[in-house]
BAVEXMI-528329 format. One line per field, with one value per residue: x, y, z of N, C-alpha, C in turn; residue number from 1. Coordinates in nm, 3 decimals, decimal comma. Example, Ala and Ser with C-alpha at 12.3 -4.5 7.8 and 13.67 -1.06 7.14 Angstrom:
2
n.X = (1,319/1,285) .
n.Y = (-0,569/-0,225) .
n.Z = (0,780/0,708) .
ca.X = (1,230/1,367) .
ca.Y = (-0,450/-0,106) .
ca.Z = (0,780/0,714) .
c.X = (1,320/1,290) .
c.Y = (-0,330/0,003) .
c.Z = (0,780/0,787) .
num = (1/2) .
This chain:
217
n.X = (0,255/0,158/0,126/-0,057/-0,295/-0,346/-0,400/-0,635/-0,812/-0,851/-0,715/-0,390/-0,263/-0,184/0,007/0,090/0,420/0,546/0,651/0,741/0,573/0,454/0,405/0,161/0,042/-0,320/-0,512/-0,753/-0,814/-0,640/-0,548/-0,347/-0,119/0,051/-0,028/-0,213/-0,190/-0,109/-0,315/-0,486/-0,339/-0,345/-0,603/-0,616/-0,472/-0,607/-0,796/-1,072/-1,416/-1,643/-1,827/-1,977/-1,908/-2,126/-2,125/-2,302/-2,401/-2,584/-2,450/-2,513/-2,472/-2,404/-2,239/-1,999/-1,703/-1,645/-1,746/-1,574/-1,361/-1,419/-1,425/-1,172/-1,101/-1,194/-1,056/-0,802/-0,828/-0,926/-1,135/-1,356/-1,511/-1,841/-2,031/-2,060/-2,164/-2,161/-1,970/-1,794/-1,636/-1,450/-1,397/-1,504/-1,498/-1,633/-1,601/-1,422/-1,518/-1,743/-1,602/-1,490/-1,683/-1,836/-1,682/-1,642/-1,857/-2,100/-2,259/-2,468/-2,585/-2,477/-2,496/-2,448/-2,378/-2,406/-2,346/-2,393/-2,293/-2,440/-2,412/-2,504/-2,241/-1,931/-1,819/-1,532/-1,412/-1,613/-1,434/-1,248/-1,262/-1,391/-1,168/-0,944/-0,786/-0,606/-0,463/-0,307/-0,150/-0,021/0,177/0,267/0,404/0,623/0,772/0,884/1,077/1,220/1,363/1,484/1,617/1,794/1,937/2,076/2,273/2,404/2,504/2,703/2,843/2,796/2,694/2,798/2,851/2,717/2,512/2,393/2,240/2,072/1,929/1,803/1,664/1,428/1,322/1,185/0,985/0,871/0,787/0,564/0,409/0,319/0,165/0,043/-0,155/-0,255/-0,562/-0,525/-0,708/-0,917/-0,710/-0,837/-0,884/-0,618/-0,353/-0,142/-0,053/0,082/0,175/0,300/0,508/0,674/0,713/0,904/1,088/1,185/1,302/1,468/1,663/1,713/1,864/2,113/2,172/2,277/2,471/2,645/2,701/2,842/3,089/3,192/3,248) .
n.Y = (1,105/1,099/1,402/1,433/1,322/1,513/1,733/1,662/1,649/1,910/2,040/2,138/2,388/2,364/2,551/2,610/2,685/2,858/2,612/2,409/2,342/2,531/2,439/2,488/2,510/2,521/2,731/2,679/2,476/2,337/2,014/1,853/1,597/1,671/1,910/1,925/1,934/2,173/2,316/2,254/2,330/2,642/2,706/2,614/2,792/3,038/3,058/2,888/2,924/2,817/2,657/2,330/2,170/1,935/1,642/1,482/1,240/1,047/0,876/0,681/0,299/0,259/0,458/0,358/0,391/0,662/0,702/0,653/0,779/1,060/0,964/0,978/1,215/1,391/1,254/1,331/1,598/1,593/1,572/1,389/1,077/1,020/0,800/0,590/0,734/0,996/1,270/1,488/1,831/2,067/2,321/2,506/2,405/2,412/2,520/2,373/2,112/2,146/2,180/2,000/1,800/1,915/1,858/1,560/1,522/1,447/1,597/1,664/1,505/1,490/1,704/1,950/2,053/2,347/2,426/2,445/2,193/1,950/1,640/1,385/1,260/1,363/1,653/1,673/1,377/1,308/1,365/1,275/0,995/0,986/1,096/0,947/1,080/0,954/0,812/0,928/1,101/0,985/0,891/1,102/1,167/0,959/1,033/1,261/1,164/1,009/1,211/1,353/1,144/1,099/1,371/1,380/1,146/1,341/1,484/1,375/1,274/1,026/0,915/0,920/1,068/0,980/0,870/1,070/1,197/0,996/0,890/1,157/1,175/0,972/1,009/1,266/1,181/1,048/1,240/1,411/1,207/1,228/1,486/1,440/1,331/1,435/1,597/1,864/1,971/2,175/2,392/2,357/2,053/1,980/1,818/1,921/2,043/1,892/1,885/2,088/2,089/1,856/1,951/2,172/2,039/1,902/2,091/2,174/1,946/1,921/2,175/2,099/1,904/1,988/2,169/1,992/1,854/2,073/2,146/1,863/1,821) .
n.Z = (-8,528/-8,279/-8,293/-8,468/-8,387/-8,140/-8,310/-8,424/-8,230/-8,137/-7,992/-8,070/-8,377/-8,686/-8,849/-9,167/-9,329/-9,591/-9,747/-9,485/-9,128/-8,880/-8,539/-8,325/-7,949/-7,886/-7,647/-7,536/-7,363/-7,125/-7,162/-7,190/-7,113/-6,791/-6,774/-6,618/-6,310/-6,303/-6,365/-6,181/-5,970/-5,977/-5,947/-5,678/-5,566/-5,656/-5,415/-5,188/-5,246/-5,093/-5,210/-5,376/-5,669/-5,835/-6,046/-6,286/-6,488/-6,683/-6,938/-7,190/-7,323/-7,554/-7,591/-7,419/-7,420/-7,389/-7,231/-7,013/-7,119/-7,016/-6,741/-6,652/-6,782/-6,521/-6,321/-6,349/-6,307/-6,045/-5,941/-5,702/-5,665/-5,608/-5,676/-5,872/-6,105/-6,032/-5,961/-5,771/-5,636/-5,549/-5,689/-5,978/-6,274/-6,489/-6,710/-6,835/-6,849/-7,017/-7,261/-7,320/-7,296/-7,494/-7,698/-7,700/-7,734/-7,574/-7,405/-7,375/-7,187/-6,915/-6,640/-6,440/-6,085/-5,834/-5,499/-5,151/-4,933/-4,767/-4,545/-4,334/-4,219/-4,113/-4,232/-4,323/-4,249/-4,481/-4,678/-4,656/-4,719/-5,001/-5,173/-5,101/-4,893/-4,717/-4,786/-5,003/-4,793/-4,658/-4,892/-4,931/-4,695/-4,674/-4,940/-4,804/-4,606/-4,826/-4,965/-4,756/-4,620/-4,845/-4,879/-4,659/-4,729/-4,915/-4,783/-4,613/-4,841/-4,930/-5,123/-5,492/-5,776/-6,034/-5,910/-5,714/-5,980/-6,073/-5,853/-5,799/-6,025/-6,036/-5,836/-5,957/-6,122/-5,897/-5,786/-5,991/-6,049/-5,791/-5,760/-5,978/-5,877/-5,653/-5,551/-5,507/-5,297/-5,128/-4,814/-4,623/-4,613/-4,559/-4,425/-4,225/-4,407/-4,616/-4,922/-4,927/-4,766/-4,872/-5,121/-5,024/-4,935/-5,179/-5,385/-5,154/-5,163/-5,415/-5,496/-5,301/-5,428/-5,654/-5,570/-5,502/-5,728/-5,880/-5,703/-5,708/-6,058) .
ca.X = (0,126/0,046/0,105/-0,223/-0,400/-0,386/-0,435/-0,773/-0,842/-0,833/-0,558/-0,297/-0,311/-0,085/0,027/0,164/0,477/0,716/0,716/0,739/0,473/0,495/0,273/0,094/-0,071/-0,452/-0,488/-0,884/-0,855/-0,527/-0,566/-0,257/-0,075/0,177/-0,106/-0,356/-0,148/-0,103/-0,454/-0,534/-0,268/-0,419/-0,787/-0,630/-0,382/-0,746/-0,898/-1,215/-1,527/-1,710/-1,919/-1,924/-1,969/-2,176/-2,121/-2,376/-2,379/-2,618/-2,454/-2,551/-2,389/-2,344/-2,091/-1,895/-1,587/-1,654/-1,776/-1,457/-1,284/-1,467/-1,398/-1,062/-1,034/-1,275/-0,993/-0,725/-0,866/-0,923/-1,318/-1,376/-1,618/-1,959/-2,072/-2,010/-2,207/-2,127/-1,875/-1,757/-1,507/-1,467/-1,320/-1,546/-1,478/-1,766/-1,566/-1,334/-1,564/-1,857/-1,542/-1,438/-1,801/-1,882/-1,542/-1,685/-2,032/-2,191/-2,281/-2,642/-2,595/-2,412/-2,553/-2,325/-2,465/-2,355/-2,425/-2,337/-2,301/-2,480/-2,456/-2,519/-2,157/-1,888/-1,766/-1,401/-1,449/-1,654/-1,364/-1,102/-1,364/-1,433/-1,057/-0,826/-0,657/-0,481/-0,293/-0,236/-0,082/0,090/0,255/0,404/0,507/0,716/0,848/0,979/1,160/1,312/1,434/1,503/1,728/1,900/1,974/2,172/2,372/2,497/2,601/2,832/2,927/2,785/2,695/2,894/2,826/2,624/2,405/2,289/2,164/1,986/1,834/1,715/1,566/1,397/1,227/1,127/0,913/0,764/0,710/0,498/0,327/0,233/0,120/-0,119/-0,319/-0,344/-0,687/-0,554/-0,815/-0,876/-0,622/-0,916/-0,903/-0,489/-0,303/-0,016/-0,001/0,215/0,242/0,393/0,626/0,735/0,774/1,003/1,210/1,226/1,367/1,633/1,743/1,796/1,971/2,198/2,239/2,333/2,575/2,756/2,748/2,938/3,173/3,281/3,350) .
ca.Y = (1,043/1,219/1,558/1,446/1,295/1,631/1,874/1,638/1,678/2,035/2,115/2,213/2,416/2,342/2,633/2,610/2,869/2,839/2,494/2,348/2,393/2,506/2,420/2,590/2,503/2,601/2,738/2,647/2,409/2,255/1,895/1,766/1,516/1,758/2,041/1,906/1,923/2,304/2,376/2,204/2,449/2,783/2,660/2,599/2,903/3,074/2,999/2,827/3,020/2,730/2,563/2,219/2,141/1,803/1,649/1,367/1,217/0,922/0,818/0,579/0,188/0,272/0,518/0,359/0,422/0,813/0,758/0,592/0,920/1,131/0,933/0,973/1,357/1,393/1,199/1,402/1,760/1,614/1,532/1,266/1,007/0,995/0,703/0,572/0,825/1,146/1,323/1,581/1,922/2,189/2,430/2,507/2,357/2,382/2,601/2,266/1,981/2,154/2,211/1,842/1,702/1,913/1,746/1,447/1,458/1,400/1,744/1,647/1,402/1,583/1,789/2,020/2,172/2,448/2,467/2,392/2,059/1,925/1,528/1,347/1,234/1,510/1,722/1,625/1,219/1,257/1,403/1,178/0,883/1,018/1,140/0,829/1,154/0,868/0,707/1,054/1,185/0,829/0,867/1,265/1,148/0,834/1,094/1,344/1,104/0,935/1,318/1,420/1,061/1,126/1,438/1,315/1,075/1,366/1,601/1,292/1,218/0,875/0,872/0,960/1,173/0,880/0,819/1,177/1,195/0,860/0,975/1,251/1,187/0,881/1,180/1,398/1,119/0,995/1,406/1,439/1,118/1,271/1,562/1,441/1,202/1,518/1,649/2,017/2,015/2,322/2,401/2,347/1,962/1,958/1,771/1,952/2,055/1,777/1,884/2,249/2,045/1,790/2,036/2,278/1,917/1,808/2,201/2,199/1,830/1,957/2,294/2,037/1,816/2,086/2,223/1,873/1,800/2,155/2,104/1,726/1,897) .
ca.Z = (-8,495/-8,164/-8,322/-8,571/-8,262/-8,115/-8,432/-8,467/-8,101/-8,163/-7,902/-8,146/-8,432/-8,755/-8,921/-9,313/-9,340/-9,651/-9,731/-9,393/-9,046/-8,696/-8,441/-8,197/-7,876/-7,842/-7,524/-7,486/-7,262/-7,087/-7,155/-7,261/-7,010/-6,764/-6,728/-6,500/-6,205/-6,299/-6,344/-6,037/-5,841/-5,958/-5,882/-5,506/-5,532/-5,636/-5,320/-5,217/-5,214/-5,015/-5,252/-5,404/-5,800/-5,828/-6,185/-6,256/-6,583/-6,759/-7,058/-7,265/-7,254/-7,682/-7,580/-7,271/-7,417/-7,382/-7,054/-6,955/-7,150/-6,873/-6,538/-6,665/-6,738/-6,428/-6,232/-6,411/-6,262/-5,897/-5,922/-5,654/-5,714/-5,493/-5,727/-6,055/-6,229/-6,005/-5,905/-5,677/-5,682/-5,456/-5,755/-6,118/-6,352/-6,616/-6,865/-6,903/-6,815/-7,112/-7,337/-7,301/-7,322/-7,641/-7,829/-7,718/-7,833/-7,443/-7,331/-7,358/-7,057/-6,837/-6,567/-6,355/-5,979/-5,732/-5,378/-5,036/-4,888/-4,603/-4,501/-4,163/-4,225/-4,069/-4,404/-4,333/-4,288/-4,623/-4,809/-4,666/-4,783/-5,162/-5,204/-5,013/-4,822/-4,596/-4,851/-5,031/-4,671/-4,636/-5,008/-4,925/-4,593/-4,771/-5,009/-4,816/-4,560/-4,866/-5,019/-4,607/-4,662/-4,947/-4,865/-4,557/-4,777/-4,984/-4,713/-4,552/-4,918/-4,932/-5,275/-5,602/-5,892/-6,095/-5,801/-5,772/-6,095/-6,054/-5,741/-5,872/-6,156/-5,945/-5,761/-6,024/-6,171/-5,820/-5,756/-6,069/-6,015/-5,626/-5,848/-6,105/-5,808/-5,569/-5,610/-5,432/-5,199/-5,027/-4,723/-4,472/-4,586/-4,593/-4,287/-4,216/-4,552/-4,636/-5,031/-4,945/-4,694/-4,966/-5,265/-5,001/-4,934/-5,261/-5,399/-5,132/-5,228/-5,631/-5,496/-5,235/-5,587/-5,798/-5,558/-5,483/-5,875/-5,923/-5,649/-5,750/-6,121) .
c.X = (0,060/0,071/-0,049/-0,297/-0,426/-0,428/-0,589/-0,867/-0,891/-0,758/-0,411/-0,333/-0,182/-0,069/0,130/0,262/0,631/0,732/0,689/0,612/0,569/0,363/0,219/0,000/-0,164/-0,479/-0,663/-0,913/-0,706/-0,508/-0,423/-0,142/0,047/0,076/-0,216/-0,307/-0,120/-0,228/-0,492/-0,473/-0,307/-0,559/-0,751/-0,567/-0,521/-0,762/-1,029/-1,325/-1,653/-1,811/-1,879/-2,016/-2,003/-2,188/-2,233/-2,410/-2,455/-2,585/-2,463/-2,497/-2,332/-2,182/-1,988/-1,760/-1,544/-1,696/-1,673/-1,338/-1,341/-1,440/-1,233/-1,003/-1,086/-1,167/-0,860/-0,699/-0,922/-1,048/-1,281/-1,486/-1,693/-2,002/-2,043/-2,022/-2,213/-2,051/-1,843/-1,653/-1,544/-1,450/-1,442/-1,433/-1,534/-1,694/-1,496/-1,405/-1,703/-1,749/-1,502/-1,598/-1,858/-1,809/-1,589/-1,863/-2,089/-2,220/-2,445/-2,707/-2,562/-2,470/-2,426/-2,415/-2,355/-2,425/-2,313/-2,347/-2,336/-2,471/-2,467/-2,358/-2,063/-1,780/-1,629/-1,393/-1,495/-1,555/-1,280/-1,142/-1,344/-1,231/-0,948/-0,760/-0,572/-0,387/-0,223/-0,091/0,033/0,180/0,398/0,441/0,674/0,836/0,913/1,071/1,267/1,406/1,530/1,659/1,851/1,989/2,074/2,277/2,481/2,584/2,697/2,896/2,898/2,720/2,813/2,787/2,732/2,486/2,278/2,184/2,034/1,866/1,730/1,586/1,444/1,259/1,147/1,024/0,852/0,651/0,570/0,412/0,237/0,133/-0,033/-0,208/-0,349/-0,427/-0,653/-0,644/-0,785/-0,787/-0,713/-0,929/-0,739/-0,422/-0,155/0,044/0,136/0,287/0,344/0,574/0,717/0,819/0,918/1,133/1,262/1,302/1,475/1,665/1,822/1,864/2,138/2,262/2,334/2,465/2,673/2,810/2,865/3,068/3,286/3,351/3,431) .
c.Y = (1,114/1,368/1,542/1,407/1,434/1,723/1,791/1,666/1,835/2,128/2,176/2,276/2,415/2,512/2,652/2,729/2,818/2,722/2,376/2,411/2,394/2,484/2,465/2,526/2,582/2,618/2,735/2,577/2,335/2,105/1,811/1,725/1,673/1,894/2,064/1,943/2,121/2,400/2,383/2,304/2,590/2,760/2,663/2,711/3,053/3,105/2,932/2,948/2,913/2,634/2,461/2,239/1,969/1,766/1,501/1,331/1,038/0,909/0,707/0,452/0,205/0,406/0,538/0,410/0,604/0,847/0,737/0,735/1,005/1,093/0,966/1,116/1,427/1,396/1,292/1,564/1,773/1,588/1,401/1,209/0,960/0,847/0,694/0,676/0,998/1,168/1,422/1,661/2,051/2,326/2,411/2,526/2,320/2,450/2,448/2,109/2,009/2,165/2,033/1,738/1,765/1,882/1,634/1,374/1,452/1,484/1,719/1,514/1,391/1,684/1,831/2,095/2,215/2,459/2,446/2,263/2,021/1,718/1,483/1,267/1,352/1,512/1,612/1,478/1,189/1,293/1,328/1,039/0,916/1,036/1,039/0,941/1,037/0,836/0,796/1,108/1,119/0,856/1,029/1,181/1,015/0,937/1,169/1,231/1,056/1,086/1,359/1,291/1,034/1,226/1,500/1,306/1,173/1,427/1,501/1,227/1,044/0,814/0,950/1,005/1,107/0,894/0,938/1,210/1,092/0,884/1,085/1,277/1,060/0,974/1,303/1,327/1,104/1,169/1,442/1,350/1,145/1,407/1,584/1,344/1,320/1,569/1,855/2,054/2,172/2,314/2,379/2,168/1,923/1,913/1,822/2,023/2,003/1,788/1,968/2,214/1,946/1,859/2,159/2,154/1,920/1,945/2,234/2,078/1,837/2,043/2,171/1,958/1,877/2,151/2,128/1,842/1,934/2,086/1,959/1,780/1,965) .
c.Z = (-8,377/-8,194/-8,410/-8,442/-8,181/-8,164/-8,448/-8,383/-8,048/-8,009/-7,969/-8,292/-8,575/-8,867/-9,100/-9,303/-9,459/-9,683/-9,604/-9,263/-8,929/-8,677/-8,341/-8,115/-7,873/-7,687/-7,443/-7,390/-7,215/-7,031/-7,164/-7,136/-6,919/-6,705/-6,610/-6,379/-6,200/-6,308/-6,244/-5,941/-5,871/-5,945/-5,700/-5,508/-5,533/-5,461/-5,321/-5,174/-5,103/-5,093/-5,364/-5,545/-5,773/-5,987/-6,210/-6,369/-6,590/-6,878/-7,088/-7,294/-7,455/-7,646/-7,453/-7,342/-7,388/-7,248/-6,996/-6,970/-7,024/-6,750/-6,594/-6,641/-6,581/-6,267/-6,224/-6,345/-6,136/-5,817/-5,831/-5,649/-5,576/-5,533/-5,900/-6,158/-6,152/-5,922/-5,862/-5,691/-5,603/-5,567/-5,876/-6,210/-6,474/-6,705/-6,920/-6,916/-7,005/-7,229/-7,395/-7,369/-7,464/-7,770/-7,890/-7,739/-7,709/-7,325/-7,293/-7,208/-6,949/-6,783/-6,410/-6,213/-5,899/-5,614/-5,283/-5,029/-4,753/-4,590/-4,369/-4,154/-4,193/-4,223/-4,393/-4,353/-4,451/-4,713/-4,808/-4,752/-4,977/-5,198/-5,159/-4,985/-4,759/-4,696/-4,938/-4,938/-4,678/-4,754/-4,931/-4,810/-4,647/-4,882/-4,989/-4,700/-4,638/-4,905/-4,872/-4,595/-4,763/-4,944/-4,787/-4,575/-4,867/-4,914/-4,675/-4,690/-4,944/-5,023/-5,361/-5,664/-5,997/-6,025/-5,779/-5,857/-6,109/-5,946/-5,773/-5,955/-6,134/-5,886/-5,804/-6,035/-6,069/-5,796/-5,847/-6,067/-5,870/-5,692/-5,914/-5,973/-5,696/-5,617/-5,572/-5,398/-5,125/-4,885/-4,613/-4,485/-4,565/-4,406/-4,289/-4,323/-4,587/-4,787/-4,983/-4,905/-4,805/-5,071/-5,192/-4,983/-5,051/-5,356/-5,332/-5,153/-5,379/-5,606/-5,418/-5,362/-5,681/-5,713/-5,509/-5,630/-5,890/-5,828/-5,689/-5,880/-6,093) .
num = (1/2/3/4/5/6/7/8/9/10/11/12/13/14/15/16/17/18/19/20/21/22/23/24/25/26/27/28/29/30/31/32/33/34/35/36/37/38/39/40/41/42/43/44/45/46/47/48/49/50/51/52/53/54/55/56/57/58/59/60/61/62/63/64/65/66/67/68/69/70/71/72/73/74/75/76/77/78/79/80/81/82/83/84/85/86/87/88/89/90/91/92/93/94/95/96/97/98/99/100/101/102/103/104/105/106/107/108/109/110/111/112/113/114/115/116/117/118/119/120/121/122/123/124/125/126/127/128/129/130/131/132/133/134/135/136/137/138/139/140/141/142/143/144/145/146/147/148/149/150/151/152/153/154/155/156/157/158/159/160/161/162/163/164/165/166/167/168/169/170/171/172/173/174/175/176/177/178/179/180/181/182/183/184/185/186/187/188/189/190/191/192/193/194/195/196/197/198/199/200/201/202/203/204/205/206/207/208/209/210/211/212/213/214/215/216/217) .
């Protein structure tokens, strides 16, 4: 069922061979749950060139459910919301946002701009505002204390060989969940750069895992 939801979607592509099919990802656009968070890191690994995409969109109340599809992929690729109907992105994004809106039929309502940004609000304040940086910062800091804590418990041995695993895999899921809600703002809005610090925690916690799990075998 979600292999046809996607072959209709036109993200995969079914190939007949012999009897039986393979399947092939289309590589037009990287929609499919798991990718956003990888798009999002070569757009910041990119760099920023300084200017802001403004996305601003009247659709129609006959096709909310397509507008709802849009705040969604919108939310998905890091856009932060100025107001209901526009949204904000330091990175372009029109090859995936016009690829997305001509699937869904609502290209004709959709207006994309490029510029600078000027408000009587100071830049930084407005991004922490549109983006909740605090409770972003607040989540990595929470996550690497708990990996920085766990990581403790294995060197003194104060879990078992179950627990690890449990832990772990505990951590992969919150990791990927810290993941898909960072927007990868550019490094001039980043406090401490609290991902880089998390993701170097949470890489020596799985090497410290992997070499307590050998050892106990």
């Amino acid at each position: 069922m979600q292999l046809r939801r996607l072959h209709r979607r036109g993200l995969i592509s079914q190939i007949g061979k012999r009897g039986f099919s393979l399947v092939r990802l289309n590589k037009k656009l990287e929609t499919i749950r798991g990718e956003f968070s990888n798009l999002k890191r070569r757009k910041y690994n990119q760099g920023w060139d300084k200017k802001w995409r403004i996305l601003i969109y009247d659709i129609p109340e006959r096709y909310k459910i397509k507008r709802e599809y849009l705040r969604k992929f919108l939310k998905n690729l890091g856009f932060g919301k100025v107001q209901d109907s526009c949204w904000v992105s330091p990175y372009d994004y029109s090859r995936e946002v016009s690829f997305f809106s001509q699937e869904q039929k609502i290209l004709n309502y959709i207006c994309i701009y490029e510029g600078r940004f000027y408000a009587g609000k100071k830049i930084d304040l407005l991004v922490e505002d549109i983006w909740s940086l605090n409770e972003l910062f607040n989540e990595y800091e929470d996550f690497i204390k708990v990996c920085e804590k766990i990581k403790g418990a294995i060197i003194t041995e104060k879990v078992n060989l179950k627990e690890y695993y449990k832990f772990y895999s505990e951590l992969c899921g919150w990791f990927r969940r810290l993941n898909n809600k960072d927007p990868f703002l550019p490094r001039e809005f980043l406090r401490k750069d609290l991902r880089t610090k998390a993701e170097n925690v949470f890489n020596k916690l799985g090497k410290e895992i992997i070499r307590s799990i050998n050892i106990k075998m």
